[in-house]
C-alpha positions in Angstrom: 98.3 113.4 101.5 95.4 111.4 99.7 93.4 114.8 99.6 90.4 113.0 100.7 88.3 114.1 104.2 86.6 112.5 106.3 84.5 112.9 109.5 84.4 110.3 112.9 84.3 111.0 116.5 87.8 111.0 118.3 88.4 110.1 121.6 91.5 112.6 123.4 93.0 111.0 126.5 94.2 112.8 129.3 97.8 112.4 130.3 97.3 109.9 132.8 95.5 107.7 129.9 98.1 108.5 127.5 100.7 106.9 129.9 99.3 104.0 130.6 98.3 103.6 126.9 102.4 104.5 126.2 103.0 101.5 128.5 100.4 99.3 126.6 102.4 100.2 123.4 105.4 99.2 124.6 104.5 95.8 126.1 102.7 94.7 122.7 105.8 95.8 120.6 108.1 94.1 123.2 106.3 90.6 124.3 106.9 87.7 122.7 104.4 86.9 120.2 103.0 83.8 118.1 101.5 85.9 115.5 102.8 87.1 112.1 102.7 90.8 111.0 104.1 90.6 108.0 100.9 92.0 106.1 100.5 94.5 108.4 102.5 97.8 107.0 100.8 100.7 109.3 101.5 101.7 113.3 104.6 99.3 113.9 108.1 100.2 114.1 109.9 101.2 110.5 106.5 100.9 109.0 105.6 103.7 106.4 103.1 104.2 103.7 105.9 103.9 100.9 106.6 100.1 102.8 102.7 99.8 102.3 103.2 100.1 98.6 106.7 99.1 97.7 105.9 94.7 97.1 103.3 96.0 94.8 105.7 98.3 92.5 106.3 95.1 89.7 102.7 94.6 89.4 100.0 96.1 87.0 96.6 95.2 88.3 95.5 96.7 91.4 92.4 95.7 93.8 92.3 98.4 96.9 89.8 98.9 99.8 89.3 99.4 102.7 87.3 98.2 106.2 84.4 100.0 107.2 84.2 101.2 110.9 87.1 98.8 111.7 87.7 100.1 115.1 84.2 100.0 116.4 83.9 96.6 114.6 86.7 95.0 116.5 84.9 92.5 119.5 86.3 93.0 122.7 85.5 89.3 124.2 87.8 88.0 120.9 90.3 90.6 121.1 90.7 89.6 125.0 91.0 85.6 123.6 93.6 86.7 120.9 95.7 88.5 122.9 95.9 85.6 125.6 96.9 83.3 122.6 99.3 85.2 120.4 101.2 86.9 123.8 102.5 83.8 126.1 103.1 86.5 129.1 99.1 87.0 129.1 98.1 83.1 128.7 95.8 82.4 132.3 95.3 85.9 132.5 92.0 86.4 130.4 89.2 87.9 132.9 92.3 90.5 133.2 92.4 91.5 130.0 88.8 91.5 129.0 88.2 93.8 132.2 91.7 96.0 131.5 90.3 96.5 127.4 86.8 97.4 128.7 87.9 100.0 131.3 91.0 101.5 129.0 90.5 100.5 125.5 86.8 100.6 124.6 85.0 104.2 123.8 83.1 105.1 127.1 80.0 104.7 125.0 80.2 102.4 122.2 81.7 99.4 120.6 85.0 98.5 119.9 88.1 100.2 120.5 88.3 104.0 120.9 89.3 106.0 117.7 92.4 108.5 119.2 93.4 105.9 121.8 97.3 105.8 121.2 97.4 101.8 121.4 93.8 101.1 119.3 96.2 101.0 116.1 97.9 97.8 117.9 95.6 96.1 119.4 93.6 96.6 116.2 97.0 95.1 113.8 96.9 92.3 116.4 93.4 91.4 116.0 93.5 92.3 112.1 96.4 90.2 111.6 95.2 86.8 113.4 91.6 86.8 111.9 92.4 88.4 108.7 95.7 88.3 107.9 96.4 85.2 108.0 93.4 83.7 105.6 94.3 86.5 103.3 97.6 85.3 103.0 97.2 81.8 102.1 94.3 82.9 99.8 96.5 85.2 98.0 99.6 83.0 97.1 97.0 80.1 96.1 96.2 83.0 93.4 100.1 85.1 93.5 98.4 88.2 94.5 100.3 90.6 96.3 98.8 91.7 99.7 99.6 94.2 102.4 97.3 95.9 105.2 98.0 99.4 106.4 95.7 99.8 109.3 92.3 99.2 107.9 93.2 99.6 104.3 93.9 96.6 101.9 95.6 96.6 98.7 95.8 93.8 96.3 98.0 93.7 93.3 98.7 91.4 90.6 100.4 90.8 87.1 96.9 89.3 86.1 93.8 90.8 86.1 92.1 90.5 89.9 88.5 89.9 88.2 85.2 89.6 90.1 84.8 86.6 90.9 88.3 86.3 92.9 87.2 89.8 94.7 84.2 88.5 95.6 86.5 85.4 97.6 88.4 87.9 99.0 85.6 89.8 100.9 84.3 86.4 101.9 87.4 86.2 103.6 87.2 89.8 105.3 83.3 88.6 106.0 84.5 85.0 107.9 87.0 87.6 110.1 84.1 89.5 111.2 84.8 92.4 109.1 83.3 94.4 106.6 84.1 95.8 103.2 83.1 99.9 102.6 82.3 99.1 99.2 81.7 102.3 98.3 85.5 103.5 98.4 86.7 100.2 96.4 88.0 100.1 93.1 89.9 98.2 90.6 93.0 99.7 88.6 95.2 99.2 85.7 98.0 101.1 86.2 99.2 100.3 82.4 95.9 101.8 80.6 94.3 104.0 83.9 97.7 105.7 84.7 99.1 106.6 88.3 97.3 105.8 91.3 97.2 106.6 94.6 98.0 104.2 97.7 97.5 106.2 100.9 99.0 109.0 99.9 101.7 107.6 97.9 101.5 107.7 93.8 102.2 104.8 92.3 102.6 104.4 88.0 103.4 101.5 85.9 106.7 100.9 85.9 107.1 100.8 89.8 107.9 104.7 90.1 106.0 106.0 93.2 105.7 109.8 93.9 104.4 112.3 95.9 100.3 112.7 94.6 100.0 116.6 92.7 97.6 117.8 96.1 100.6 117.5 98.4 103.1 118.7 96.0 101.3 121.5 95.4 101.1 122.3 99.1 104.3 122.0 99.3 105.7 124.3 96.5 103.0 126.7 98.3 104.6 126.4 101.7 108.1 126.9 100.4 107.6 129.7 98.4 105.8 131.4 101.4 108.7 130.6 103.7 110.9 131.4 101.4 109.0 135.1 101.1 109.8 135.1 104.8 107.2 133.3 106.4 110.0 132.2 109.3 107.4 130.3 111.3 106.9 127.7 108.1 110.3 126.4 107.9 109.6 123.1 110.7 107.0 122.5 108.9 108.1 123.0 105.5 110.8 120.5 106.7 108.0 117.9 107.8 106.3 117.7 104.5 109.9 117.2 102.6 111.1 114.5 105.1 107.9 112.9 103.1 109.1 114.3 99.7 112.6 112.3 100.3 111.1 109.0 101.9 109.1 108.7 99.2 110.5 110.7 96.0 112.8 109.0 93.3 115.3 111.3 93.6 117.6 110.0 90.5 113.9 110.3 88.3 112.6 113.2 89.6 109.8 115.3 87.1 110.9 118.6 86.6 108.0 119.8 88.8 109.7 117.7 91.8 113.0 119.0 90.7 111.8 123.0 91.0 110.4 122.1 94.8 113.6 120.0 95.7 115.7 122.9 94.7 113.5 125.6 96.5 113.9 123.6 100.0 118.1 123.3 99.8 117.8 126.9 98.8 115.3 127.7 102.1 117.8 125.3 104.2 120.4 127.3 102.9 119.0 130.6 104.1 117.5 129.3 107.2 121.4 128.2 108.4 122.7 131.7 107.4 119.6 133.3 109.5 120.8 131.2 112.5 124.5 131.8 112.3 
């Protein structure tokens, strides 16, 4: 949706990994647990990119980055040590986990946790969120910044200018977690004199509107005109890309551009129910 590409190495598990990963999943999400996620907007239940980007809709200023190589940054040893403190069912149990993350977690070669691995983006939010998170989120009401984390992507927003100085605290806080900054995809914004941006994937202009970034919509007018010419096979995923359209879309301010795609899809929806009756 953000129209950008990028290249990494991903790990595919077989199916007897991607069970016992499935298990994994559901023990973190189901534990008890001493930690606070409420920065954390990506890979939990309910979360979404339009959650990522919906405390920062009142605000005008906008800091956003990202961390670089954030999986294969994450230390094993303190990731073993985190999870015996924040999950009470794991306390006493750390040689365990350090051995259970090294055999199951951790690229076969390499640092970190394995890129693909279905659980990496918990483990990672629970790591993320007790070294990070937490001295982010004092930092940022001592200055009333809005914060929120989706995955490995920070955005910082603000009714006042976020100036240099203050950014230059914040990744000395990412630096004390043990994480770095890609500086080279940072940027500041004004959303009042810069226009719209983009928050992955979702557009967001002064005023709090959020939308659907011109890339995708085009797609997406692309895809249901073809399916509406009778390309059959595209209706699932015409449907896909306008379950994003709705989570996402104003649909009482729609542009007239998001209007003509809106009305192309009932009328596709329409024609796909005759087709199956």
């Amino acid at each position: 949706m953000s129209g950008r590409v990028k290249r990494r190495t991903v790990y595919n598990p077989n199916p007897a990994m991607r069970a016992l990963h499935a298990a994994l999943i559901y023990d973190l999400r189901h534990m008890e647990c001493k930690l606070d996620l409420q920065m954390a907007t990506g890979s939990r239940p309910g979360s979404s990119p339009r959650k990522n980007v919906q405390p920062h809709r009142c605000n005008r200023f906008f800091y956003l980055t990202d961390l670089k190589g954030a999986y294969p940054s994450v230390d094993i040893e303190k990731l073993a040590h985190i999870l015996c403190i924040v999950y009470p069912d794991l306390t006493e149990r750390l040689s365990w986990v350090l051995r259970f993350l090294h055999d199951y977690c951790a690229p076969p070669r390499g640092r970190g946790l394995a890129i693909g691995a279905p659980a990496s983006p918990d483990l990672f939010n629970t790591y993320a969120a007790y070294l990070l998170d937490k001295p982010l989120i004092r930092f940022c009401l001592q200055e009333e910044i809005t914060v929120t984390r989706y995955l490995d992507d920070l955005t910082f927003s603000s009714q006042e200018r976020i100036g240099k100085r203050t950014r230059g605290r914040i990744r000395d806080v990412v630096a004390r977690a043990g994480l770095r900054i890609n500086h080279r995809k940072s940027e500041v914004h004004d959303l009042q004199l810069g226009g719209p941006i983009a928050i992955n994937g979702v557009g967001l202009e002064y005023g709090g509107r959020m939308f659907l970034p011109a890339i995708y919509l085009e797609e997406l007018r692309a895809s249901v005109d073809r399916a509406l010419a009778g390309e059959d096979e595209l209706f699932n995923r015409v449907a896909g890309m306008m379950s994003a359209f709705y989570a996402i879309t104003d649909l009482n301010n729609m542009t007239e551009s998001e209007r003509e795609v809106e009305g192309k899809f009932r009328a596709l929806r329409r024609e796909h129910a005759r087709g199956r009756r």
